[in-house]
BALOBA-1460 file (C-alpha; in Angstrom, 3 decimals):
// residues 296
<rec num="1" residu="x" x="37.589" y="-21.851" z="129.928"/>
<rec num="2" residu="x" x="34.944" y="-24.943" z="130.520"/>
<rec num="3" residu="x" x="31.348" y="-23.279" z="130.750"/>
<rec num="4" residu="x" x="28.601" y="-25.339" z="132.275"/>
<rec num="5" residu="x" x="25.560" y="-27.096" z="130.000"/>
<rec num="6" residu="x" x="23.046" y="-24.637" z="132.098"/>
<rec num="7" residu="x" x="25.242" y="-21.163" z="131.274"/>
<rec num="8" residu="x" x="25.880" y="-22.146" z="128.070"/>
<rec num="9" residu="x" x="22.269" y="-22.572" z="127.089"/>
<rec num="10" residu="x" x="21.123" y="-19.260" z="129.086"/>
<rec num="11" residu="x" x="23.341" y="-18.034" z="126.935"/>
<rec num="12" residu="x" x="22.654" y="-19.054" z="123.950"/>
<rec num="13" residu="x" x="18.775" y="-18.107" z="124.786"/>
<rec num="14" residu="x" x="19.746" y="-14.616" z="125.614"/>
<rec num="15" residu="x" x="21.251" y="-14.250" z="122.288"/>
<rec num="16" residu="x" x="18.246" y="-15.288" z="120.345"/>
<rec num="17" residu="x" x="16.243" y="-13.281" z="123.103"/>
<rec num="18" residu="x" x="18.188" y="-10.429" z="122.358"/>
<rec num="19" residu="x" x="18.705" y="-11.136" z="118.041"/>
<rec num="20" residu="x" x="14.885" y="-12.121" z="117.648"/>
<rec num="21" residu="x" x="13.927" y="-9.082" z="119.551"/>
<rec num="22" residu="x" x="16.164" y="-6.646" z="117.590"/>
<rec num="23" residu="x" x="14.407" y="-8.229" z="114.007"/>
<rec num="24" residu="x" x="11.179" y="-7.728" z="115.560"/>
<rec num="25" residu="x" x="11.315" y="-4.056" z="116.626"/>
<rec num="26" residu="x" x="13.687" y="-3.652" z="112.792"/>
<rec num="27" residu="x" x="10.496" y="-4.818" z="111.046"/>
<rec num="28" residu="x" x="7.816" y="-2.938" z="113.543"/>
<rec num="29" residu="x" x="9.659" y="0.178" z="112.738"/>
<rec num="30" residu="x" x="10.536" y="0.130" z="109.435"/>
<rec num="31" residu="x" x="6.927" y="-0.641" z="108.285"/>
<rec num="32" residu="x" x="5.380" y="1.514" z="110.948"/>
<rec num="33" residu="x" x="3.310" y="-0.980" z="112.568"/>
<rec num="34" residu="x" x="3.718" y="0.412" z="115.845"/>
<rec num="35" residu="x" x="3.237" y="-3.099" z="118.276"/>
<rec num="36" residu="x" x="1.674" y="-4.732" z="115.649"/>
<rec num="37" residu="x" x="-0.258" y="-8.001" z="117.024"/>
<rec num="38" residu="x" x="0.661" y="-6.838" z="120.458"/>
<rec num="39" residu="x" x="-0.750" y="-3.564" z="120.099"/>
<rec num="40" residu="x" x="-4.303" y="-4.740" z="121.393"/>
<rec num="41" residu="x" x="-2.674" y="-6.705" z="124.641"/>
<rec num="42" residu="x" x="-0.470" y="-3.595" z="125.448"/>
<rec num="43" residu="x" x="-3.494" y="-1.026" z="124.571"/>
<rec num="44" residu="x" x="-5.490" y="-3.395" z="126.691"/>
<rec num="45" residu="x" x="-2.991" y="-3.322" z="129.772"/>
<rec num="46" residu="x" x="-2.577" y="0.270" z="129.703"/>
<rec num="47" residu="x" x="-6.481" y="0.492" z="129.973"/>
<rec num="48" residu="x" x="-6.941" y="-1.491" z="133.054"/>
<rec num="49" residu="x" x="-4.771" y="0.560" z="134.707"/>
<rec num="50" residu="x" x="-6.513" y="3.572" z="133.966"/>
<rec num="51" residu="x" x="-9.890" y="2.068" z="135.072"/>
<rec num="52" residu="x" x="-11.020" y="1.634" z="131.614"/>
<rec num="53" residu="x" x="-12.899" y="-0.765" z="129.601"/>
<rec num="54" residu="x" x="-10.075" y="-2.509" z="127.358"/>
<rec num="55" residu="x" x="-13.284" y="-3.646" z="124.817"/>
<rec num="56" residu="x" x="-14.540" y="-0.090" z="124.563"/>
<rec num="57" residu="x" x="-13.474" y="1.724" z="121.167"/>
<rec num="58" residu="x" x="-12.161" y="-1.424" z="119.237"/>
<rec num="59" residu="x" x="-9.976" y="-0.498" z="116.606"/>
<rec num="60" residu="x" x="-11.768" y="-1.694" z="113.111"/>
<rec num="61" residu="x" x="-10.610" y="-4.761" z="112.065"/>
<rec num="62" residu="x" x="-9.100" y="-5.347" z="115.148"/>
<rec num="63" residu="x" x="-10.097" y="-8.647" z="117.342"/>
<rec num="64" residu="x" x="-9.323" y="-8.421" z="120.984"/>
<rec num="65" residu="x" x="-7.867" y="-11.148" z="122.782"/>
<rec num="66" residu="x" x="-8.833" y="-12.623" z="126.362"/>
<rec num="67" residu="x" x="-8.471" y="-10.258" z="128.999"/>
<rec num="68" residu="x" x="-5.526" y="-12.587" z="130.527"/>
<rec num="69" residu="x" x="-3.217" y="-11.398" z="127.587"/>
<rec num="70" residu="x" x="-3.584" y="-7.815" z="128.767"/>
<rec num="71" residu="x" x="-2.835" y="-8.775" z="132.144"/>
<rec num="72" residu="x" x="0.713" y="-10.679" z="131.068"/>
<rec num="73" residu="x" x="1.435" y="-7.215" z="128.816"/>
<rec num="74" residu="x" x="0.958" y="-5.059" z="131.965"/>
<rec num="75" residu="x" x="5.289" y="-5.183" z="132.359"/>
<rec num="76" residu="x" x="5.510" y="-3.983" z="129.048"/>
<rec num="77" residu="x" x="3.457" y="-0.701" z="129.556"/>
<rec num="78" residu="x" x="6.098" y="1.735" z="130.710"/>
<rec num="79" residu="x" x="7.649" y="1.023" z="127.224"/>
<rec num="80" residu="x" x="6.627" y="2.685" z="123.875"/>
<rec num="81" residu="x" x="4.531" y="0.111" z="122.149"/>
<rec num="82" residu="x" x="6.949" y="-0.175" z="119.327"/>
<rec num="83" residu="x" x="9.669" y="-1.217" z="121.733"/>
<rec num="84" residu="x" x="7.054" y="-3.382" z="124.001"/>
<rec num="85" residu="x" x="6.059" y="-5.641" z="121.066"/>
<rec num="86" residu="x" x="10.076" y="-6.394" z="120.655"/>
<rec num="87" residu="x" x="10.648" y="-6.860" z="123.887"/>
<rec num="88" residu="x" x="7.969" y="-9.078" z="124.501"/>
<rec num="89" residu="x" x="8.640" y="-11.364" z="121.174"/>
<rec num="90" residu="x" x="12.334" y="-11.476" z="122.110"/>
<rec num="91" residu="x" x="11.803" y="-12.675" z="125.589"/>
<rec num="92" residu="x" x="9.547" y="-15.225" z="124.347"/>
<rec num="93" residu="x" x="11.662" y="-16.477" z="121.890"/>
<rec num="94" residu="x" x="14.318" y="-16.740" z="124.602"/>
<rec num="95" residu="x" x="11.950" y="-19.010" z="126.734"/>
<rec num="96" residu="x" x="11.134" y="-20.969" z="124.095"/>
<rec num="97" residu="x" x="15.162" y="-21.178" z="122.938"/>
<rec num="98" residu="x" x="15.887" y="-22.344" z="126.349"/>
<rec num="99" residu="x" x="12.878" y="-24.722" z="126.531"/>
<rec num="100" residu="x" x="14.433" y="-26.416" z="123.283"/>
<rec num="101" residu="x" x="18.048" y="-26.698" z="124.175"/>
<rec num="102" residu="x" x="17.266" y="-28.254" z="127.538"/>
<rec num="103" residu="x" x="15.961" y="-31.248" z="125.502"/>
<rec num="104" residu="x" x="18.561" y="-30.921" z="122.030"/>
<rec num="105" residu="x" x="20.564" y="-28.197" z="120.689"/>
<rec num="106" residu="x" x="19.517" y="-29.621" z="117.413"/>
<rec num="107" residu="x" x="15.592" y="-28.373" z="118.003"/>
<rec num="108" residu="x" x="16.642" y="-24.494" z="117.572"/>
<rec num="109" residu="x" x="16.635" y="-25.073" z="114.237"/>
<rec num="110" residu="x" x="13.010" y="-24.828" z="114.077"/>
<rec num="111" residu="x" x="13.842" y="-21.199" z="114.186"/>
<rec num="112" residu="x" x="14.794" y="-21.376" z="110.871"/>
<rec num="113" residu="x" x="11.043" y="-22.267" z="109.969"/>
<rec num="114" residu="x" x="8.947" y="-19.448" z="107.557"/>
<rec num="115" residu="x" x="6.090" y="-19.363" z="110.603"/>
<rec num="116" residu="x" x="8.472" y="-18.560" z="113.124"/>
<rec num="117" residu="x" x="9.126" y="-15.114" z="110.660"/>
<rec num="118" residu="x" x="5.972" y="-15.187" z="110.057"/>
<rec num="119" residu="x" x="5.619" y="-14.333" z="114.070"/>
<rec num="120" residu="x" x="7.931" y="-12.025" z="114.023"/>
<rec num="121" residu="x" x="7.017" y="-9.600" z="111.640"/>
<rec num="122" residu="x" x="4.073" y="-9.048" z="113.483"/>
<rec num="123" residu="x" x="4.831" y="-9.707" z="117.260"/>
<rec num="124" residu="x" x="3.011" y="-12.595" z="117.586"/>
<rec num="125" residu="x" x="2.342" y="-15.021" z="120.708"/>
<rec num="126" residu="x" x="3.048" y="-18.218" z="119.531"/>
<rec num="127" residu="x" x="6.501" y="-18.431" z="120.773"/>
<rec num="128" residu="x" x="5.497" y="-17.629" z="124.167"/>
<rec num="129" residu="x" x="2.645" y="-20.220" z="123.719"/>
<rec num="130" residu="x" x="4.802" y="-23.036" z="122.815"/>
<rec num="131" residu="x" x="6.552" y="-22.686" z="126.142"/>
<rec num="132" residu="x" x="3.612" y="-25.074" z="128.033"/>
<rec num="133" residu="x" x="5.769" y="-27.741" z="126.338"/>
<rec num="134" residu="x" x="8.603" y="-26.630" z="128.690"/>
<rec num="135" residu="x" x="7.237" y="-25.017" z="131.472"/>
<rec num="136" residu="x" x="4.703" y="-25.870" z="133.904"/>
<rec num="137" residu="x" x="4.085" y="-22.188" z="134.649"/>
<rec num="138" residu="x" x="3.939" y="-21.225" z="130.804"/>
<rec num="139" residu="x" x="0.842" y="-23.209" z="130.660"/>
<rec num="140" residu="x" x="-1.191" y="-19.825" z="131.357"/>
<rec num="141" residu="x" x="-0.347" y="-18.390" z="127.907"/>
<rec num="142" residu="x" x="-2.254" y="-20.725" z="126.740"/>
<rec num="143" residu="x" x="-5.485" y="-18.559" z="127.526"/>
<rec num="144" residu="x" x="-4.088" y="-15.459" z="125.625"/>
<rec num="145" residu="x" x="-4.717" y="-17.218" z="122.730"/>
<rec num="146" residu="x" x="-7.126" y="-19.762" z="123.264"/>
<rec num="147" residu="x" x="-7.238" y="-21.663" z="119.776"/>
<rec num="148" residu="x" x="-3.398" y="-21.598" z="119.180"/>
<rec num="149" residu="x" x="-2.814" y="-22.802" z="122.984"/>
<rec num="150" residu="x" x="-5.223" y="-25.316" z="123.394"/>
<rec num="151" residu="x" x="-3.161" y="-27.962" z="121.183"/>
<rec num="152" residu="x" x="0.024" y="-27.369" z="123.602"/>
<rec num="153" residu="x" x="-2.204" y="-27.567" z="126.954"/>
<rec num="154" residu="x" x="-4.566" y="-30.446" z="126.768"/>
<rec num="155" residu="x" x="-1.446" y="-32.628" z="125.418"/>
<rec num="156" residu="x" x="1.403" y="-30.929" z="127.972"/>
<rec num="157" residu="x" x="-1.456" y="-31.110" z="130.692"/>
<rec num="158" residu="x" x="0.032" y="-30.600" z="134.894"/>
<rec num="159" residu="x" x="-0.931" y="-29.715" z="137.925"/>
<rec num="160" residu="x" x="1.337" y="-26.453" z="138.441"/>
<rec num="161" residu="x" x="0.018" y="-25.478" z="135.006"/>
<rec num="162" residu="x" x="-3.318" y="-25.318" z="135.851"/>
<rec num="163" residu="x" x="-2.577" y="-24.017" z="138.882"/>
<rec num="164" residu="x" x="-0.961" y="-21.165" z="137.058"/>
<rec num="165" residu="x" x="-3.872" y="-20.946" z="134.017"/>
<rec num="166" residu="x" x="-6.023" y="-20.743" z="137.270"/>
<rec num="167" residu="x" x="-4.387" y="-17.707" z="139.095"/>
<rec num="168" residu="x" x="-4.140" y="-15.920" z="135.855"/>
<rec num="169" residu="x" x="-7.843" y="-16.395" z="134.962"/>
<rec num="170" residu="x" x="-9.134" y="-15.310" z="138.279"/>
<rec num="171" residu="x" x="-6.913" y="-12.286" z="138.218"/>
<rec num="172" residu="x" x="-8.509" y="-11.136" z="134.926"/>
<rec num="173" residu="x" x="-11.947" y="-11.380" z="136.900"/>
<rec num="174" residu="x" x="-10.813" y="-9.642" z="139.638"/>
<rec num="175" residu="x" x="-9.903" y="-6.499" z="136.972"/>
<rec num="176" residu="x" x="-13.237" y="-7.251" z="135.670"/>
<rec num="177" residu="x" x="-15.840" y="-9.352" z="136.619"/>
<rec num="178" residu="x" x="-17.809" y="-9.832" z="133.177"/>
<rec num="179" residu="x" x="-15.219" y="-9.393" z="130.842"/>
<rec num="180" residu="x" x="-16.053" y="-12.154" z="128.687"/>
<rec num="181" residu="x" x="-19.633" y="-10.647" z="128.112"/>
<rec num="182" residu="x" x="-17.431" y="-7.393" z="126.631"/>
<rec num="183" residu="x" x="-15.440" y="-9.923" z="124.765"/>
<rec num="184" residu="x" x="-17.471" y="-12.581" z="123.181"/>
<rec num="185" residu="x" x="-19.604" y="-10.268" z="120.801"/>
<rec num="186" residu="x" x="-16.340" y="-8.916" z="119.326"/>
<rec num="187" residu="x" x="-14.971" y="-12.195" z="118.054"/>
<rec num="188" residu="x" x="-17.923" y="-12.622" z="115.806"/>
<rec num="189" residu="x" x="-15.494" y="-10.560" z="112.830"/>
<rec num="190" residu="x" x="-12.998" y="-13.450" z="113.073"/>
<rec num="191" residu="x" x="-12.116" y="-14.194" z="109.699"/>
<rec num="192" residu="x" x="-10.585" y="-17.560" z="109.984"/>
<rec num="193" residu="x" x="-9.860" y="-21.139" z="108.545"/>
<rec num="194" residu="x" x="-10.024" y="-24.730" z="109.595"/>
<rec num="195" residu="x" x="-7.062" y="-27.481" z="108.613"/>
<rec num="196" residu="x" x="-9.085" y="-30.421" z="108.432"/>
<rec num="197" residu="x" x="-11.784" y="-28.678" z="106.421"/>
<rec num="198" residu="x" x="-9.589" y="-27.746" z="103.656"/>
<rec num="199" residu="x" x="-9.042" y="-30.180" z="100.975"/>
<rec num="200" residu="x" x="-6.347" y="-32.911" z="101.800"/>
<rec num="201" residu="x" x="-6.715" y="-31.445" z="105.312"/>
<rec num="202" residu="x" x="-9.081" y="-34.458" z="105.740"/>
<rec num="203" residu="x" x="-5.939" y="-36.740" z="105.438"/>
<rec num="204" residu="x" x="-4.785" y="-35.263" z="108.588"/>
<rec num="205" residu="x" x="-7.043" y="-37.938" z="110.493"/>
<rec num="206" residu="x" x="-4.627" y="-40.459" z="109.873"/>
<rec num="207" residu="x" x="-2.460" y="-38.904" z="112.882"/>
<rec num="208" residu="x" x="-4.784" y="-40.730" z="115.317"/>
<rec num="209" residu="x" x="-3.529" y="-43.989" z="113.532"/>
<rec num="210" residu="x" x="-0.569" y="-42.922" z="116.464"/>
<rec num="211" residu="x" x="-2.899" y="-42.372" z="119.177"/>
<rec num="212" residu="x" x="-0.310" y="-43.363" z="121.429"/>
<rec num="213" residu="x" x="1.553" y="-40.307" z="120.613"/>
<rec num="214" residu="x" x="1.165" y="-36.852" z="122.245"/>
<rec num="215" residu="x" x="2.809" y="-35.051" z="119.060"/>
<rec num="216" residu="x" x="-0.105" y="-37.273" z="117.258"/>
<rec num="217" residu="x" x="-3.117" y="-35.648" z="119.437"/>
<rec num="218" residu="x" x="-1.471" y="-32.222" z="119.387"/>
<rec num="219" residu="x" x="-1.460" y="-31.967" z="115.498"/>
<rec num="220" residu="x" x="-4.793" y="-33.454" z="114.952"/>
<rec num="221" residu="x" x="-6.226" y="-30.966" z="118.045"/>
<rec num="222" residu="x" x="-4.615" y="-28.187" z="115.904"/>
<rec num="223" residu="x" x="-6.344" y="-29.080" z="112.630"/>
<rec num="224" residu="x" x="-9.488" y="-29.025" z="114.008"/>
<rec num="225" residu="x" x="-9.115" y="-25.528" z="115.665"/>
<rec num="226" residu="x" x="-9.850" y="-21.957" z="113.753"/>
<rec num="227" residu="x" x="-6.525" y="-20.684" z="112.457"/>
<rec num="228" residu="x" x="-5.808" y="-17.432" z="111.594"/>
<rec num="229" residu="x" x="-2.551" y="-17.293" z="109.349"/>
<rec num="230" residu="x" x="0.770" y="-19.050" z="109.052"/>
<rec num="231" residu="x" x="2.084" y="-17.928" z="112.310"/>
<rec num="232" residu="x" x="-0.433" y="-20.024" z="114.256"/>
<rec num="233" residu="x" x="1.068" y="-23.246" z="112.693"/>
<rec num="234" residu="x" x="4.254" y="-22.713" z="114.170"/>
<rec num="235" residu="x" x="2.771" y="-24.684" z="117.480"/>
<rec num="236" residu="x" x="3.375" y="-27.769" z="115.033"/>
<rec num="237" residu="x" x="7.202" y="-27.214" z="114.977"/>
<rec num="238" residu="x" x="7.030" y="-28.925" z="118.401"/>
<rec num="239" residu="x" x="6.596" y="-32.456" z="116.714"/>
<rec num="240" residu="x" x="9.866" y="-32.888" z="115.141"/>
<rec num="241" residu="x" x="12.462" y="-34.262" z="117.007"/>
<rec num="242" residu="x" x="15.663" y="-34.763" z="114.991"/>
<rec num="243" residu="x" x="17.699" y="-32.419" z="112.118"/>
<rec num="244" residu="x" x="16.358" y="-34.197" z="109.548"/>
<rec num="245" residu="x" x="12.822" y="-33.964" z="110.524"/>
<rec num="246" residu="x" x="13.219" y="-30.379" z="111.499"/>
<rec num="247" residu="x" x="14.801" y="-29.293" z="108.733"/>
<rec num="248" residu="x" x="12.466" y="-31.128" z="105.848"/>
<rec num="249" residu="x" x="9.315" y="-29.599" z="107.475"/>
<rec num="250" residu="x" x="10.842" y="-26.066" z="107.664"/>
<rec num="251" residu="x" x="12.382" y="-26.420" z="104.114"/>
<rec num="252" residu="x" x="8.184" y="-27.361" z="103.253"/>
<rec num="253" residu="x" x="7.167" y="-24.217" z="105.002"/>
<rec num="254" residu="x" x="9.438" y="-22.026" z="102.963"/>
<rec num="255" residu="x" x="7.585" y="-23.512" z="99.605"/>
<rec num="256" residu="x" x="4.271" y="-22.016" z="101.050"/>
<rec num="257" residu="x" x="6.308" y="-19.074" z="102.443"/>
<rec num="258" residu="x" x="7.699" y="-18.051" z="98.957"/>
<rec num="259" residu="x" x="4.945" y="-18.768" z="97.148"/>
<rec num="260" residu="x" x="2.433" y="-16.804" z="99.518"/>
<rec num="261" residu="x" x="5.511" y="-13.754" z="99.254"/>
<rec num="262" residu="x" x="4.553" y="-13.708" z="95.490"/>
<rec num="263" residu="x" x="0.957" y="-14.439" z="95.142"/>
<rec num="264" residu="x" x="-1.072" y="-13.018" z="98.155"/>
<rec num="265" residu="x" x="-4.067" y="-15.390" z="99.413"/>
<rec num="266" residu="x" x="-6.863" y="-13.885" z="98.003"/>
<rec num="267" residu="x" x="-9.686" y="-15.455" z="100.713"/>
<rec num="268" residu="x" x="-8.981" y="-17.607" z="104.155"/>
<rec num="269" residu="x" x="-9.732" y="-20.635" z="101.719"/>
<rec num="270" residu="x" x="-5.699" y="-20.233" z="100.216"/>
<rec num="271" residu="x" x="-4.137" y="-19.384" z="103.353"/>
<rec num="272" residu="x" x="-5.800" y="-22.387" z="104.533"/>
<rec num="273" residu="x" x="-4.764" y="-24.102" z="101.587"/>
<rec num="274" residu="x" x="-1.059" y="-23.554" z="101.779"/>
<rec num="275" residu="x" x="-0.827" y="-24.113" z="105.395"/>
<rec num="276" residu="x" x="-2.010" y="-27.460" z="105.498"/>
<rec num="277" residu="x" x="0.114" y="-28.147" z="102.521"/>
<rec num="278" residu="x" x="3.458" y="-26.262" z="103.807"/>
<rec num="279" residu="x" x="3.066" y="-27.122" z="107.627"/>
<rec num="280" residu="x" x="0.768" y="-29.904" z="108.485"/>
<rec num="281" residu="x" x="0.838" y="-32.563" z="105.942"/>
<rec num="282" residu="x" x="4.332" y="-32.409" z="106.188"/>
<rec num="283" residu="x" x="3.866" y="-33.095" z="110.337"/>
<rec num="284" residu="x" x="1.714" y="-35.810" z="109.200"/>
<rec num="285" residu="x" x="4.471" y="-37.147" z="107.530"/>
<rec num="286" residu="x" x="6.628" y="-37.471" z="109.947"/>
<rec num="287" residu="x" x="4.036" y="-38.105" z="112.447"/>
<rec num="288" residu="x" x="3.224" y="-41.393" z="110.669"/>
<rec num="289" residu="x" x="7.131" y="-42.448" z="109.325"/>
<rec num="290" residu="x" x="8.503" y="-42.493" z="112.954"/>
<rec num="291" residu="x" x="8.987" y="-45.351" z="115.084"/>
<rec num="292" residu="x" x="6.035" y="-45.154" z="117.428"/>
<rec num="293" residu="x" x="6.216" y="-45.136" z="121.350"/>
<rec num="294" residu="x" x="5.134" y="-48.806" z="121.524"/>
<rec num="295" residu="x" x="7.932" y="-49.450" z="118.875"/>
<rec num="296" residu="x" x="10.722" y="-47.804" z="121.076"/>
């Protein structure tokens, strides 16, 4: 039986939909993280609907996100959070699955890369982030996470995007005016680190040597933006174009992966320093080895 390109790759992103969803809730409830990154967003959504302040009673150690990420959780309320967090990473990886194959089959392999785990783990947005690259409309996810998603935006930039980042932001004022008053203050705890600060991240100014190139400006936008841990650098995976590329970068990842598995970063300083090595000097390379657009 001859299945049509289109069915064939809604299929094959339902299946990781449905695989990387089942992994996420497997790890959620086996270490009893409840939603786990997601918890905040969900928390968040459940409070606007109740006419509460989402910012009131931060957990400790928690830092809220943008009061548009509540508002794209508010589907996932009637679920337990648990089950929300899964649901939500497996439809995102789904998007993003189907956002690859469109272009190659041979870019779901960045899948295979340790950030992408990294996500999952811990219910992350990235994945859904990453969709901008595909999807006009996916553009608005940008704002959930405002230093992972500006990279993707200002270099996958359209006029039903910011349509869509528009309607989304006004909605989150219309649920409350001064919400970014409530929210500001509470980023101050943000324990983060910045690529091009951490020694060779410096080197990764030689991407604008290919200003011409949009992967170029997206990974030197990233390095100069506040990073949190290894998940965030899985925006980067969108630069690679071809097995080879894809798989050498994700094969670097698993160094830092492996290593980080065995000797926990003590301070931001070593996460920093084994994400720039593991992820973005390896974009770099192949940044700067590739035939640029002029050259094509």
């Amino acid at each position: 039986m001859n299945i049509s390109s289109p069915s064939r790759n809604f299929a094959v992103a339902t299946a990781i939909a449905l695989v990387s969803g089942a992994l996420c809730w497997t790890f959620l409830h086996h270490f009893h993280m409840g939603g786990a990154d997601f918890e905040w967003s969900y928390r968040a959504a459940r409070a606007l609907l109740s006419g509460q302040n989402p910012y009131l009673n931060t957990p400790p150690g928690a830092i809220p996100y943008p009061l548009p990420a509540a508002l794209v959780a508010l589907p996932f309320v009637p679920f337990p959070a648990e089950i929300a967090a899964a649901i939500f990473f497996g439809i995102s990886s789904g998007l993003l699955a189907l956002g690859l194959i469109r272009e190659s089959p041979e870019r779901l392999f960045i899948f295979f890369a340790y950030p992408y785990w990294a996500a999952l783990i811990t219910a992350q947005w990235t994945p859904l982030i990453m969709c901008a690259a595909f999807f006009p409309l996916a553009l608005a996810f940008c704002m959930a996470k405002p230093h992972t998603g500006a990279p993707i935006a200002l270099t996958h930039l359209s006029r039903t995007g910011l349509i869509a980042a528009a309607v989304l932001l006004l909605a989150s004022f219309a649920f409350r005016p001064h919400w970014p008053l409530e929210w500001i203050p509470q980023i101050r705890a943000y324990r983060y680190f910045v690529p091009l600060l951490v020694i060779p991240g410096p080197l990764l100014a030689l991407a604008l040597r290919r200003w011409r190139d949009r992967d170029a400006w997206l990974l030197f936008l990233a390095c100069i933006l506040p990073q949190r841990w290894f998940y965030d650098s899985f925006i980067l995976w969108l630069i690679p174009k071809t097995r080879r590329s894809i798989m050498a970068t994700v094969a670097c990842s698993w160094v830092a992966g492996i290593w980080r598995w065995y000797h926990p970063p003590l301070s931001m300083h070593q996460v920093g320093l084994w994400c720039v090595l593991g992820s973005y000097i390896p974009m770099l390379v192949v940044v700067l080895v590739r035939p640029s657009p002029s050259e094509g």
